[in-house]
N, C-alpha and C positions, 0 to 999 in steps of 0.2 A: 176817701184816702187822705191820709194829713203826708206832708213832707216836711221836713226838717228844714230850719232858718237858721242865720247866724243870731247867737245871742249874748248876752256879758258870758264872762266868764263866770259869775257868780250865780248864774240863775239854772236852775234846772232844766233837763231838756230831754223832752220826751221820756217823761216818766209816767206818764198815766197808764198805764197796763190796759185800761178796759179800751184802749184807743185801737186800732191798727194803723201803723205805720209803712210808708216805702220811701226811700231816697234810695235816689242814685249817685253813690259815692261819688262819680267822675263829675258829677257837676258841682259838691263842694269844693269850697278853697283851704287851701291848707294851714293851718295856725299853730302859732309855737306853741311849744310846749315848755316846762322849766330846764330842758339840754340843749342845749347849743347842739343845732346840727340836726335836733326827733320835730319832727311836724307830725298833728295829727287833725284828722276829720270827723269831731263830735257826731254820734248818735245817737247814742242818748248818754245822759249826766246826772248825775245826782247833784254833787257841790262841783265848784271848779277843780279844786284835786283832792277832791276824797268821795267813797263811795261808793256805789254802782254808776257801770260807764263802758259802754260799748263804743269803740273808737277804731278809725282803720289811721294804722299808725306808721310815719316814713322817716327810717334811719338814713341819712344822708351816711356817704363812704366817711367814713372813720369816725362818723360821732359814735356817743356813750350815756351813758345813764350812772347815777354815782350807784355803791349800794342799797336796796332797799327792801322791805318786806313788802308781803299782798296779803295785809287781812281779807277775809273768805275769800280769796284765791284769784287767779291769774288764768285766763285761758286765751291761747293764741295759737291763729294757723299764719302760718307764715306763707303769704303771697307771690310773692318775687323777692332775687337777690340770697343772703343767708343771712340768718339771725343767729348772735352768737352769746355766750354766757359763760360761767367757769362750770359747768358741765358739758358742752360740747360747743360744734356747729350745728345749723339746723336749717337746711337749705327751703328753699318753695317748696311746700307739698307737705310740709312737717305740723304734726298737730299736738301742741305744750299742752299738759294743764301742771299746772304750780298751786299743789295747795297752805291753805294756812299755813304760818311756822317758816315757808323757802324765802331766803332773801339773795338775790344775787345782784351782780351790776352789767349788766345786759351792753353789748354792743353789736355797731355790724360794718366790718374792715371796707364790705366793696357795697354797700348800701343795702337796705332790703324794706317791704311793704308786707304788713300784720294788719288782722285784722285781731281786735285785742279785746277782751270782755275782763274784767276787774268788779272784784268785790260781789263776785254772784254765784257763790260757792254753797250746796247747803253743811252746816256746822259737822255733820258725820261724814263728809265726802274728803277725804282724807288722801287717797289715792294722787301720784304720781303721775301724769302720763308722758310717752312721747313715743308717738307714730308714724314714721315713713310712708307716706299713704301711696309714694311711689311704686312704693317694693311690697302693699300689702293687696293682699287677692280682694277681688269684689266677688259677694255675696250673691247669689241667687236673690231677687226680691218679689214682690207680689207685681202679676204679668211678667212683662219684660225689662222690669227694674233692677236693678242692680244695685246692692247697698253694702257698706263697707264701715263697718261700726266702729266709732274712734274710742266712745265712753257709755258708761252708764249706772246710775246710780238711783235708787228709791223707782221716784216716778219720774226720770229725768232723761232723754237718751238724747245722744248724737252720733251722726254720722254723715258719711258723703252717699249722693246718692245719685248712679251715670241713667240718664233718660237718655233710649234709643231714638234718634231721628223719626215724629209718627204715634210715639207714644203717648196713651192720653189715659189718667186714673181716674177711676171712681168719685163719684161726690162723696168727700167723709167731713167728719166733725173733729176737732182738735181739744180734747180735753186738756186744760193746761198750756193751752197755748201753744205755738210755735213762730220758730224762728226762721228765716232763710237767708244764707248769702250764697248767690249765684255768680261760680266761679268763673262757668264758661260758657257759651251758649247762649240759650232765652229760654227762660221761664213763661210760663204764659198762664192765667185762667180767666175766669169770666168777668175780672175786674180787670185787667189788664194785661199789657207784656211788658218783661223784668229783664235788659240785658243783662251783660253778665259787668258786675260790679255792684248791681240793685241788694240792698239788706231789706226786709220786711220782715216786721215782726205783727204777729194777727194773735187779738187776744183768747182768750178760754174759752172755748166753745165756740169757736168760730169755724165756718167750713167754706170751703172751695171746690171746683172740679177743673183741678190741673191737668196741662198737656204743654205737648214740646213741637215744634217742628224740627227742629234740628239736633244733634245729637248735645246734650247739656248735661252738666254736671252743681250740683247744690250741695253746702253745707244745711245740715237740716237737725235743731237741737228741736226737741217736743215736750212738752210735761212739766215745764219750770216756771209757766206764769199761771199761778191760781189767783183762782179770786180774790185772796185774803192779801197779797200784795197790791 
């Protein structure tokens, strides 16, 4: 298991795909960003502000962002508080993606917590999203899972996905990798347990035999990290 350190801002961080990665977000510290008022918690970075960069991100009440584009795109679930933009509000539970070409100047009036991926879009993913995950039904899943599809594109999918209190999956193999941020609850499998705040990312062909005691909820993207990255 590798976990994430503080590092310059200039140096990469946790870019090697063939790695798997866990941090527990609650134990980093929070660092500025270039607006007065956005702190965020690196997990991984390409350059210090450009690139691929997965980041959990905290608007203080009334900060802003000036305007700005997101070459290969922008995707955020919004954590706590509301996230706001010149297309709407978008409270907790809300799932962005902003592709190529969207530029806006993002703020948030009474504060809010994002979990934020930039520049990891593939060039034909073009699509829009924004999903209420509040107000959308959960899915029948394999057993007693429940899954609740936010996107998908090529080989690429995401979604939320509610594990009952008890429940425990099959050993399988992850072509392409996958990703997790665990909302609520604990994750668990034979490498460890993942409260809720843990991101891990496990590379291409990697497998697990996951289980839950309690009742948990996961964001879970699959199929975006090949080899050739």
């Amino acid at each position: 298991m590798n976990t994430a350190n503080n590092t310059s801002k200039t140096d990469s961080l946790n870019m090697d795909f063939s790695q798997r990665i866990v941090i527990n977000t609650h134990m980093l510290e929070w660092d500025k960003s270039p607006a007065k008022g956005v702190w965020r918690k690196r997990l991984a970075r390409e350059e210090a502000e450009r690139g691929h960069a997965t980041s959990i991100v905290k608007y203080d009440a009334g900060a802003s962002f000036t305007s700005h584009p997101h070459p290969l795109g922008e995707e955020i679930l919004v954590l706590s508080g509301v996230f706001s933009d010149e297309t709407g509000d978008y409270p907790a539970g809300t799932y962005i993606r902003n592709p190529e070409g969207f530029s806006h100047a993002p703020f948030s009036e009474q504060g809010c917590e994002l979990l934020v991926k930039l520049h990891q879009f593939q060039t034909t993913d073009i699509e829009q999203v924004r999903v209420d995950t509040h107000h959308t039904d959960w899915l029948p899943g394999q057993g007693d899972l429940q899954v609740m599809p936010l996107h998908q594109h090529l080989t690429e999918s995401t979604a939320l996905v509610f594990w009952p209190a008890g429940c425990q999956f099959q050993p399988h193999r992850h072509f392409g990798g996958e990703e997790i941020y665990v909302i609520s609850g604990e994750f668990i499998d034979e490498l460890g347990r993942y409260p809720a705040g843990t991101w891990i990312r496990s590379p291409h062909l990697s497998q697990h035999n996951p289980f839950v005691e309690q009742d948990t909820v996961i964001l879970v993207k699959v199929g975006h990290l090949m080899i050739d990255e």
